[in-house]
C-alpha positions in Angstrom: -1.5 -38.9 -1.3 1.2 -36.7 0.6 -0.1 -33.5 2.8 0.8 -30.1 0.8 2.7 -28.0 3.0 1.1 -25.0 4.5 1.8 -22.1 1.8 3.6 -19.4 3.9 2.0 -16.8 1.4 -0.5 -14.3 3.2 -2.0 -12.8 0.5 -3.6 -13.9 -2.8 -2.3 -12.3 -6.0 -3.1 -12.8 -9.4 -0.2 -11.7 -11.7 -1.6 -9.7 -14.7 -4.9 -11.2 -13.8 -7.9 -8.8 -14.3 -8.6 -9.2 -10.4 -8.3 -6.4 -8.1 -5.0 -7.0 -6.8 -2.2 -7.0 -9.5 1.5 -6.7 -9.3 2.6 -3.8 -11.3 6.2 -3.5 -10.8 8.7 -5.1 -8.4 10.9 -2.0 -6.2 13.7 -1.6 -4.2 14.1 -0.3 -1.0 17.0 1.5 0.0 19.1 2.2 3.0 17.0 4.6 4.4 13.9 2.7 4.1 12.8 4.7 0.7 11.6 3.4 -2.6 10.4 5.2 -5.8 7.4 4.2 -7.4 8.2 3.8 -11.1 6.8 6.3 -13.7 4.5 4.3 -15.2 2.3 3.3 -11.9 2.8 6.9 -10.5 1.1 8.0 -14.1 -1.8 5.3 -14.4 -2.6 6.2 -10.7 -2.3 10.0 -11.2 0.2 10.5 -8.4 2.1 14.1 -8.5 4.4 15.6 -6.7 3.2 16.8 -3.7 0.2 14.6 -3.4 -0.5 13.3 0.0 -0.8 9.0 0.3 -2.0 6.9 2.9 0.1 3.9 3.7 -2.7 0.9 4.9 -1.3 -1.8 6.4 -3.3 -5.1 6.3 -2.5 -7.4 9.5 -3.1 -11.6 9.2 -2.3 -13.5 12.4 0.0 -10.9 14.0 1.7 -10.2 11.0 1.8 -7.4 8.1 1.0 -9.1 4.9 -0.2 -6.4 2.9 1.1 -2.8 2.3 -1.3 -0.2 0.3 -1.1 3.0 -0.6 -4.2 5.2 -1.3 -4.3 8.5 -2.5 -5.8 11.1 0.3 -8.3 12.9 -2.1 -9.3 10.0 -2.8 -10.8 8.9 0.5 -14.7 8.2 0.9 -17.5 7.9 3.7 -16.7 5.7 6.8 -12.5 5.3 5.3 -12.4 9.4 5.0 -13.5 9.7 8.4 -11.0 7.3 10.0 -7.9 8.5 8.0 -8.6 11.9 6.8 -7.7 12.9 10.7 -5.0 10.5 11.6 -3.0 12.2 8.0 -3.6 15.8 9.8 -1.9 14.8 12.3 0.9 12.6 10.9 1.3 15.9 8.8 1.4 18.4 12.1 4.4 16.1 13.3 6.6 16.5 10.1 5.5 12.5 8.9 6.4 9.4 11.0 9.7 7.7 11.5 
């Protein structure tokens, strides 16, 4: 029996699984490194204007894998201590780059 090839994916998804991790829509980014997150996800996830999101990056063998985005008033215990700060300050310096 022949030796699969190493799967380059870093992450497991399950696609419309009932897992935690589900793709809900597939985006574009633009030019200037901006997206839109479609109606639908910003209205299941109670995003409105204005609301303040925390961009986690997940990092497997040197490499980003995983991109999340959590809302800030959403943050709990040991997670609201570690970002709650690091967003006051992104937000004294006008956002990042």
């Amino acid at each position: 029996m022949a030796k699969r090839p190493k799967s380059k994916v870093s992450c497991k998804v399950e696609i419309g699984g009932s897992g935690c991790c589900n793709i809900e829509s597939l985006i574009t980014i633009d030019d200037r490194g901006q997206m839109v997150l479609p109606k639908e996800v910003r209205k299941k996830a109670n995003i409105r204007p204005g609301d303040k999101m925390a961009v986690v990056t997940w990092i497997k063998e040197g490499k980003t894998c995983c991109i999340s985005l959590i809302k800030a008033d959403e943050f709990s215990g040991p997670l609201k201590g570690i970002l709650e700060p690091m967003a006051k300050e992104i937000t004294k310096k006008g956002g990042t780059k």
